[in-house]
N, C-alpha and C positions, 0 to 999 in steps of 0.2 A: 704821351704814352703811345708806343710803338706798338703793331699788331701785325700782324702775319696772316690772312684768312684766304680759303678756299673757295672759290666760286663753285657751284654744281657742274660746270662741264671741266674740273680739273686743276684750273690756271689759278696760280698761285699773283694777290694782290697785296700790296705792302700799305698798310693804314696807320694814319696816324693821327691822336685826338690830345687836343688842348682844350684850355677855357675850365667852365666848371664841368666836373663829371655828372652832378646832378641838375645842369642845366636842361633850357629847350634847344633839338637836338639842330642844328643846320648840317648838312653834307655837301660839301665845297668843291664845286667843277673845276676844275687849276686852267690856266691858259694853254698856248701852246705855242712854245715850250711850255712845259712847267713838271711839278711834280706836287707831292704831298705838304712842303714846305714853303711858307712863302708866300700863300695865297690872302692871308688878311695881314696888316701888319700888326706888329704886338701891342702897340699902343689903342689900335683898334679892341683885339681882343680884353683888353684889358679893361677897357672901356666900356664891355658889355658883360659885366658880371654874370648876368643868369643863361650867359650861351653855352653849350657843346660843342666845339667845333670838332668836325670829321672831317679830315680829308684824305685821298687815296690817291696811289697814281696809276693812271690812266695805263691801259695794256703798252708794254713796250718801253716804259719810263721806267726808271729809279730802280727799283728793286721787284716791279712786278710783270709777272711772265707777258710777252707779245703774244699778240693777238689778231695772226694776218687778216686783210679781208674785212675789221670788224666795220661795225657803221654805228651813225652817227645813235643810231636807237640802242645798240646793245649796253650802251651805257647804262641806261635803264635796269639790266639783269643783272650789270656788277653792285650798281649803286642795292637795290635788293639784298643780294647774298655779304654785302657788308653791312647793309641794316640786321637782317636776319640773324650774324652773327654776333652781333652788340646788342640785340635784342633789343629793337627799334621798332614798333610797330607804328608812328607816325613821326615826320621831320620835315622840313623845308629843304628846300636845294637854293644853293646861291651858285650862279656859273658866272666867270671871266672870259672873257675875250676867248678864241676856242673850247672854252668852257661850255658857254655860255647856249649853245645850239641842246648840246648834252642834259642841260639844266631841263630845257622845254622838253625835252625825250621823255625824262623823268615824269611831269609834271602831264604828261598826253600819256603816257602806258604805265604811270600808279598812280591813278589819279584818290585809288583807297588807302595811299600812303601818304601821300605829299599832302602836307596841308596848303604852302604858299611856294613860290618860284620866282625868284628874280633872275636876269640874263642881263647882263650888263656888257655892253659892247659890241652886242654879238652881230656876225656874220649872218646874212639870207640864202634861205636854199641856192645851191646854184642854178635850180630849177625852177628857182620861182619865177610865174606869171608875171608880167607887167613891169619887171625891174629889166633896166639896162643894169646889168651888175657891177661892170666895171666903171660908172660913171662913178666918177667925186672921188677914183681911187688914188693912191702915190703910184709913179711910172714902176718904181721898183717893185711892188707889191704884182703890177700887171703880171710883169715883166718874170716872175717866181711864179702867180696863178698858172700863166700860159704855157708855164715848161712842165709843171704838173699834171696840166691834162694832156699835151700832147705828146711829152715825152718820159714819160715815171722814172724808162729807169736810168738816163739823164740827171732828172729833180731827185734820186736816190743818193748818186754820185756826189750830187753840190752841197746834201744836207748830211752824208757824212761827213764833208771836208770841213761846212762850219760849223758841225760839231766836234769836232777835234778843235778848231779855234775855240770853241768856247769852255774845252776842258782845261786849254793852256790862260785864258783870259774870256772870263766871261762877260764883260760891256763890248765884244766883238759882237755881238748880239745886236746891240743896240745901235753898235754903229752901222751894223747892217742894213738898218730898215731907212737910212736915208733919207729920204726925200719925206717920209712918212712920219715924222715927229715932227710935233708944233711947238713952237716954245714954252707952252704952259707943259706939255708933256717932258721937254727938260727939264724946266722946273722940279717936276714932282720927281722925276729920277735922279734930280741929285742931291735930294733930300735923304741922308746917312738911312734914316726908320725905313724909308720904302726901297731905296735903289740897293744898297747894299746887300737885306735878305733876298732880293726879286735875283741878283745875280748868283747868290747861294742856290737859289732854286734850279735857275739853269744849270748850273754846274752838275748838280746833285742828277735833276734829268737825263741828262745825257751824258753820265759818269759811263755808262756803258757802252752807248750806243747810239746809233741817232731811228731807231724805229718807231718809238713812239711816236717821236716828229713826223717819222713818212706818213705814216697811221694816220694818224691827227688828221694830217692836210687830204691826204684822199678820201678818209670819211667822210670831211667837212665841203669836199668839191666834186662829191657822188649824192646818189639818192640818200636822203636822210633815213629812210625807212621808217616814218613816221609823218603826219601829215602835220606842223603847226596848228592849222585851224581846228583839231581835235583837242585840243589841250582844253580839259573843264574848269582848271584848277585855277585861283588868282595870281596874274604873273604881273609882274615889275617889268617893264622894260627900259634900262637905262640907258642913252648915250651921249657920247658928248658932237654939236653939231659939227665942228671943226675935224672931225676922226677922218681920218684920209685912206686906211688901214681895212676898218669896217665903213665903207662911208655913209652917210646921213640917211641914204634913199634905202636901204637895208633896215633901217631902222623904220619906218615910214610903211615899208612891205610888212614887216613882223607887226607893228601895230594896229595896222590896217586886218592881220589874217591873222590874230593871237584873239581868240576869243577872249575875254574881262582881262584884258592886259590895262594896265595903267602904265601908259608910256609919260616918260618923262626924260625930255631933253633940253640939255646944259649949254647954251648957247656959245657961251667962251672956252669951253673943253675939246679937248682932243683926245684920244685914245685912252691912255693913261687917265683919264681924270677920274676913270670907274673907280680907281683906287682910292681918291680922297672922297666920291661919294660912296663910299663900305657903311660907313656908321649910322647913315638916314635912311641906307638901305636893310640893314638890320634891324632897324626900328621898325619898318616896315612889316617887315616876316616875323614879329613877333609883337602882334597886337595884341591889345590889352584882353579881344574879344573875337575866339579864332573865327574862321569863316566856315561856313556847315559844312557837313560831309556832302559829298555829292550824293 
């Protein structure tokens, strides 16, 4: 079911909800790329009869208005005024790979809405303390960070160009990230269920434009405007050790500075592999016996 809602300063965000309507409610961080579609696979969804899935696209994607400037927290005020509009007064957040920072935003500034928070894959402040950030990473991924902070509107130019590639061919994506997939990450992408919608998704993202994408990566590689360590809510942290993309020591910071995080890392996964753990992560955010209000 397709939705059209209003945020309070204006900007118009494109929603969309599967699963059961009377389910418990999750609202789904998409990656980046990504959009509204695409973020759990259907055999997943299917798999979890009593869920609600929401998902929305991120300022700048799909169908919903950009958002210059935004940062990693204001997430937080969209995920809201899409609750508010579905008439949502408590739900869990599940985030993906640029998702996934977004998820914790939520889970630190509604902490009286979110009951649970998983982050699956996700990137460390670029401010964080005590992490060399770019250790354990792929040379191509440096190689993208470094033109992003030093030259924007450079990394504007190259992320329009492979977004017109991925309008004409969206596994140009994939082949982009080079050096940065593992073979268990092949694997799971040429699996028809997961790589085929994951390619829809791009497409659908960046049918317009490539700004969400700018968005995305300079929220995710400026001040989060939100502190991790504040988050009261119980979060999941999932990664796989071999992620070369988000690498290991990110995961390791987040657990370290995520207060009641329950980290849990996949020893023989790689990036991708957040995707074949959706279903235990699910299981998860939805216990038999929620966890108190703060």
């Amino acid at each position: 079911m397709a939705h059209g809602i209003r945020t309070q300063d204006g900007r118009g965000l494109a929603v969309e909800e599967y699963g059961d309507p009377d389910g418990t409610a999750v609202i789904l961080l998409h990656g980046t790329p990504g959009c509204r579609f695409g973020a759990v696979p259907e055999d997943v969804v299917t798999g979890h009869p009593g869920t609600r899935f929401i998902s929305y696209d991120r300022p700048g994607y799909g169908d919903s208005d950009r958002q210059p400037g935004r940062r990693v927290a204001d997430a937080a005020r969209d995920v809201r005024d899409v609750a508010d509009a579905l008439g949502l007064d408590h739900f869990s957040v599940l985030g993906l790979f640029g998702g996934a920072p977004h998820a914790l935003a939520c889970a630190a500034l509604l902490p009286s809405r979110v009951r649970r928070a998983a982050a699956l894959a996700s990137p460390a402040p670029p401010d964080a303390r005590d992490l060399s950030w770019f250790d354990g990473m792929a040379d191509s991924r440096v190689e993208e960070v470094t033109l992003a902070l030093t030259d924007p509107l450079a990394y504007a130019g190259r992320l329009a160009a492979r977004a017109a590639d991925v309008r004409r061919d969206p596994a140009q994506l994939l082949v982009s990230l080079r050096d940065g997939l593992t073979d268990s990450d092949r694997r799971i992408l040429s699996t028809p269920a997961v790589g085929e919608p994951l390619l829809r998704a791009y497409r659908e993202a960046l049918r317009g434009s490539s700004d969400g994408w700018l968005d995305d990566d300079l929220a995710l590689l400026s001040n989060w405007g939100f502190d991790p360590a504040t988050v009261t809510r119980p979060v999941l942290l999932w990664h796989g050790a071999r992620d070369t993309l988000s690498p290991v020591g990110h995961f390791k910071w987040l657990a370290h500075h995520v207060p009641r995080a329950r980290p849990v890392l996949e020893q023989d996964a790689g990036h991708f592999g957040a995707l074949e753990a959706l279903p235990a992560v699910l299981d998860w955010l939805h216990p038999t016996t929620e966890p108190a209000a703060p």
